[in-house]
C-alpha positions as CSV (number, residue, x, y, z in Angstrom):
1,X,4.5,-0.8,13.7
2,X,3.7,-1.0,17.8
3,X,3.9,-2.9,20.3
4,X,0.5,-3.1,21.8
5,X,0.7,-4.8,24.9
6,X,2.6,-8.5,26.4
7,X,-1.0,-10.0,26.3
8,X,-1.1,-13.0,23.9
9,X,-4.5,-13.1,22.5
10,X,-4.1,-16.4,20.8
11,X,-4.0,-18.3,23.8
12,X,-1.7,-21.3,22.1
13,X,1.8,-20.9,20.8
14,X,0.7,-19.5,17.5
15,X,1.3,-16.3,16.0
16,X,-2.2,-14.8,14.9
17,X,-2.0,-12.0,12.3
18,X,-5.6,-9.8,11.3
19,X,-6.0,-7.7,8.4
20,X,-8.7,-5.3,8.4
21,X,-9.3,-3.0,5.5
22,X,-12.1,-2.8,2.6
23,X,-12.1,-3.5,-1.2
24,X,-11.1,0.1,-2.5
25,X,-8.6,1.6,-0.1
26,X,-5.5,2.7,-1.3
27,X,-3.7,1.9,1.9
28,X,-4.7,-1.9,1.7
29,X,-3.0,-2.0,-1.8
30,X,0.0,-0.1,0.1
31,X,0.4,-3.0,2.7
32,X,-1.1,-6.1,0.9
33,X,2.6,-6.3,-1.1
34,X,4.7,-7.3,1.9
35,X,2.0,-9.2,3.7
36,X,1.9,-11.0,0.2
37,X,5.8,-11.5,0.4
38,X,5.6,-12.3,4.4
39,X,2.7,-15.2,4.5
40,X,4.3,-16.6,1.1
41,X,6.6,-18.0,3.7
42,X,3.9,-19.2,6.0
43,X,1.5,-21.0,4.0
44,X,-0.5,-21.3,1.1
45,X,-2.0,-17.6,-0.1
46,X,-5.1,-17.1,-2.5
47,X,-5.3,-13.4,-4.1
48,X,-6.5,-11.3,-6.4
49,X,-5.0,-8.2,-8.5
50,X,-6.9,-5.2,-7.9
51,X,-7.1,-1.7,-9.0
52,X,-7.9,0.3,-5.6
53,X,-9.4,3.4,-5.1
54,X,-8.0,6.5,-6.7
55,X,-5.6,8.2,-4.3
56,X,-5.6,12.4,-4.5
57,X,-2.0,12.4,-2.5
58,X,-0.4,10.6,-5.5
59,X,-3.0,11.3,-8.3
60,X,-3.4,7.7,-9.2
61,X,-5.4,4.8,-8.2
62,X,-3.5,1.7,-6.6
63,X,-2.3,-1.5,-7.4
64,X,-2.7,-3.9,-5.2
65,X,-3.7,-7.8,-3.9
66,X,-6.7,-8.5,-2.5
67,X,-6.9,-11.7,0.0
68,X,-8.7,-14.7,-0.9
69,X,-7.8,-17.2,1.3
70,X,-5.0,-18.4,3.3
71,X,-3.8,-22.2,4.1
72,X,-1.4,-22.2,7.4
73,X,1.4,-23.9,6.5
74,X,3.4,-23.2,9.6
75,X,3.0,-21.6,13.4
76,X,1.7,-18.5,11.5
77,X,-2.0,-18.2,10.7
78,X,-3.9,-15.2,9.0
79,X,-6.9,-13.9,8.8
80,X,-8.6,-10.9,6.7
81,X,-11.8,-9.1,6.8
82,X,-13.0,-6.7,4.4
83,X,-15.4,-4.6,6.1
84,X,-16.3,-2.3,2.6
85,X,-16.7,-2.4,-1.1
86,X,-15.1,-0.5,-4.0
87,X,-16.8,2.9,-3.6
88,X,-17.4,3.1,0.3
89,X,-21.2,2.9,0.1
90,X,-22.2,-0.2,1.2
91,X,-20.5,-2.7,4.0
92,X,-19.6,-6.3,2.3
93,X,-22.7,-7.3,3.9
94,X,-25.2,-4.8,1.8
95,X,-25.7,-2.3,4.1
96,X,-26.0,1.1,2.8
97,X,-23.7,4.1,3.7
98,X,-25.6,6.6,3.1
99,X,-24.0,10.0,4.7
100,X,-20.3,9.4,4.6
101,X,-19.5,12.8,6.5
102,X,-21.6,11.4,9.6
103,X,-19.3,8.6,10.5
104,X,-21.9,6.2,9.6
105,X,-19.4,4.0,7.8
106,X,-17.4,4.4,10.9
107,X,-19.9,2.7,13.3
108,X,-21.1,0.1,10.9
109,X,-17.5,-0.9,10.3
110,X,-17.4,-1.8,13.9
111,X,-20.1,-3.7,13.8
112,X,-18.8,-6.0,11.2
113,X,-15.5,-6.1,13.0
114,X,-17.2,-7.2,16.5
115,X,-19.9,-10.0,14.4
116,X,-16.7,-11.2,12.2
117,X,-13.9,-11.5,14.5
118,X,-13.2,-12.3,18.2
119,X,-13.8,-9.3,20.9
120,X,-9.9,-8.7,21.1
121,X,-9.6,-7.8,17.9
122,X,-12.4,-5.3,18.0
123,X,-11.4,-3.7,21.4
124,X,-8.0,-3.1,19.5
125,X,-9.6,-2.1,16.6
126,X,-12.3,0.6,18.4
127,X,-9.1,1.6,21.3
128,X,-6.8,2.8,18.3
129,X,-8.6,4.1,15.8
130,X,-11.7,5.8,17.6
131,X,-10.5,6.1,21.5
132,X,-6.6,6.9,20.8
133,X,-5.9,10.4,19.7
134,X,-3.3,10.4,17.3
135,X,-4.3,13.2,15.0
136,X,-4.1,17.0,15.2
137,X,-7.1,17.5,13.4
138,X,-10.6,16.8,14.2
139,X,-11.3,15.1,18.0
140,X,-7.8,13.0,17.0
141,X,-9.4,9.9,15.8
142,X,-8.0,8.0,13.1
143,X,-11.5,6.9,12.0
144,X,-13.3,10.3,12.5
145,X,-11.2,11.8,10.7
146,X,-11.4,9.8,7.5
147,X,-15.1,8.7,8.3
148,X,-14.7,5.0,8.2
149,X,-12.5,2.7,9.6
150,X,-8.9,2.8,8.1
151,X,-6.7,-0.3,7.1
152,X,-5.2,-1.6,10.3
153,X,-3.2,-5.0,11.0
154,X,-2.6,-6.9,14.3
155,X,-0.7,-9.8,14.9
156,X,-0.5,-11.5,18.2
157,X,1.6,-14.2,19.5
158,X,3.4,-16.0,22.8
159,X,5.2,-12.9,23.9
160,X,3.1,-9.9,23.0
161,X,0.7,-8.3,20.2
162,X,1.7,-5.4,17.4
163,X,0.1,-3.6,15.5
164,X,0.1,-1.1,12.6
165,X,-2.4,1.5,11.4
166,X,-2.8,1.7,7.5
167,X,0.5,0.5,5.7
168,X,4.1,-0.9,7.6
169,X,7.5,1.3,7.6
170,X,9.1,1.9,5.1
171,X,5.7,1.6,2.4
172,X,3.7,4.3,1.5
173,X,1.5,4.6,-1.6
174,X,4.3,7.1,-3.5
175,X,7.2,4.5,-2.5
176,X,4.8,1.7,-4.1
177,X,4.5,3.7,-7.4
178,X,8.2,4.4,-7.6
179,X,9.2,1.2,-7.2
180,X,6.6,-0.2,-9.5
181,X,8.3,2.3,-12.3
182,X,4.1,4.0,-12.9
183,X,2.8,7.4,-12.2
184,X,-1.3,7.5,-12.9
185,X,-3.5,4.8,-13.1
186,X,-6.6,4.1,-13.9
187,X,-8.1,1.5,-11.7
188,X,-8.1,-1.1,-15.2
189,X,-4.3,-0.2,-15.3
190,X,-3.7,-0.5,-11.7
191,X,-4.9,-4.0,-11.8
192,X,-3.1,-4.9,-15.0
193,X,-0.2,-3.4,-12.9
194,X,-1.0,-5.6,-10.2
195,X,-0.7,-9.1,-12.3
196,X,2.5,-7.8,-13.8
197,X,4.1,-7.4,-10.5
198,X,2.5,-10.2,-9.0
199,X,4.5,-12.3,-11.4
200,X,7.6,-10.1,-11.2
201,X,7.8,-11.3,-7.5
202,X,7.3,-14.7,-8.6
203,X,10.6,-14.7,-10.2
204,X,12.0,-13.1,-7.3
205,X,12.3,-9.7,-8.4
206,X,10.8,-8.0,-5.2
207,X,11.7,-3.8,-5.1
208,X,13.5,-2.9,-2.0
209,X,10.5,-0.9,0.2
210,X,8.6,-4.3,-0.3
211,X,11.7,-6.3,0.5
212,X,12.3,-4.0,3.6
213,X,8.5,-3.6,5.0
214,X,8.5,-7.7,4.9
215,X,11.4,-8.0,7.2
216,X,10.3,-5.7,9.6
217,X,6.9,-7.7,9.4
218,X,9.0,-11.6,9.4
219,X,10.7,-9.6,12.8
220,X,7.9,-8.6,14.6
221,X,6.0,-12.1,14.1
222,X,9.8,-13.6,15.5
223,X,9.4,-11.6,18.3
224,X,5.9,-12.0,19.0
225,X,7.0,-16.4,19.0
């Protein structure tokens, strides 16, 4: 997590939060847990257990929550966009990707960010993950270097906006399948994973990364009030 700028986008006393991913990625099912746990306390959240794409680094595919809808209960208001499907051929809006390695899916991405959300959120989108070098490899881009635009999440507030770049401290995908007790999944048994978790937080019984990810979520929207 980072603290973007004192700028507050919002332009009203709420706290905004954006969550940019796409149907299969790993890193989405990563994060979606503790902004599960986080908006619970918000508002009203609609989603959807989901086996994600299959992830090399941890030989398994993910399970994870996909965002269906979101009633603001509070201050606190969210909003998601997937800008993908499943496989990473096609935007949400039908349009082919058709040559992956040419940062097609990169470009297109933006344009679905820029037509589905305000121009803040794109120029945050486009500074830090195609203008900010933060890798060693390639030209340093985020997005070049995995060809599409990664999972990102900015929230915005009275006092500043944050952000984070595919999944919050202390989550990663291998923490989430420790936690979770699995090792490889099939994308049917990541899903089936999913639901059993799902209602495994539902009775309160939340593992400790997820726990510890939300808090340092619920602080940054307290500091951003």
């Amino acid at each position: 997590m980072f603290k973007i700028n004192n700028t507050n986008y919002s332009g009203n006393n709420t706290v905004e939060v954006y969550f940019i991913s796409w149907y299969g990625c790993p890193n989405d099912a990563t994060s979606s847990w503790a902004l599960y746990l986080v908006l619970s306390k918000y508002g009203e959240v609609g989603d959807a257990p989901h086996g994600f794409h299959f992830l090399e680094s941890v030989n398994s595919s993910m399970p994870g929550l996909i965002f269906t809808k979101f009633t603001a209960t509070s201050y606190v208001d969210f909003h998601f966009l997937y800008i993908y499907n499943q496989y990473l051929n096609e935007t949400t809006t039908g349009i082919p990707i058709t040559n992956l390695l040419s940062n097609q899916a990169v470009y297109l991405g933006l344009e679905e960010v820029k037509n589905m959300t305000p121009s803040w959120v794109y120029n945050i989108v486009y500074t830090y993950q195609v203008e900010t070098k933060t890798l060693d490899e390639r030209n340093g881009s985020v997005a070049l270097y995995a060809h599409h635009l990664v999972t990102m999440c900015v929230i915005t507030g009275p006092k500043g906006t944050w952000a984070f770049i595919l999944y919050p401290n202390p989550l990663t995908p291998s923490t989430i399948l420790r936690d979770f007790g699995v090792s490889r999944l099939t994308p049917l048994q990541a899903q089936k994973e999913a639901q059993l978790e799902l209602s495994q937080m539902a009775e309160g019984k939340v593992p400790s990364s997820i726990l510890q990810a939300s808090d340092n979520l619920i602080n940054v929207i307290k500091e951003a009030e």
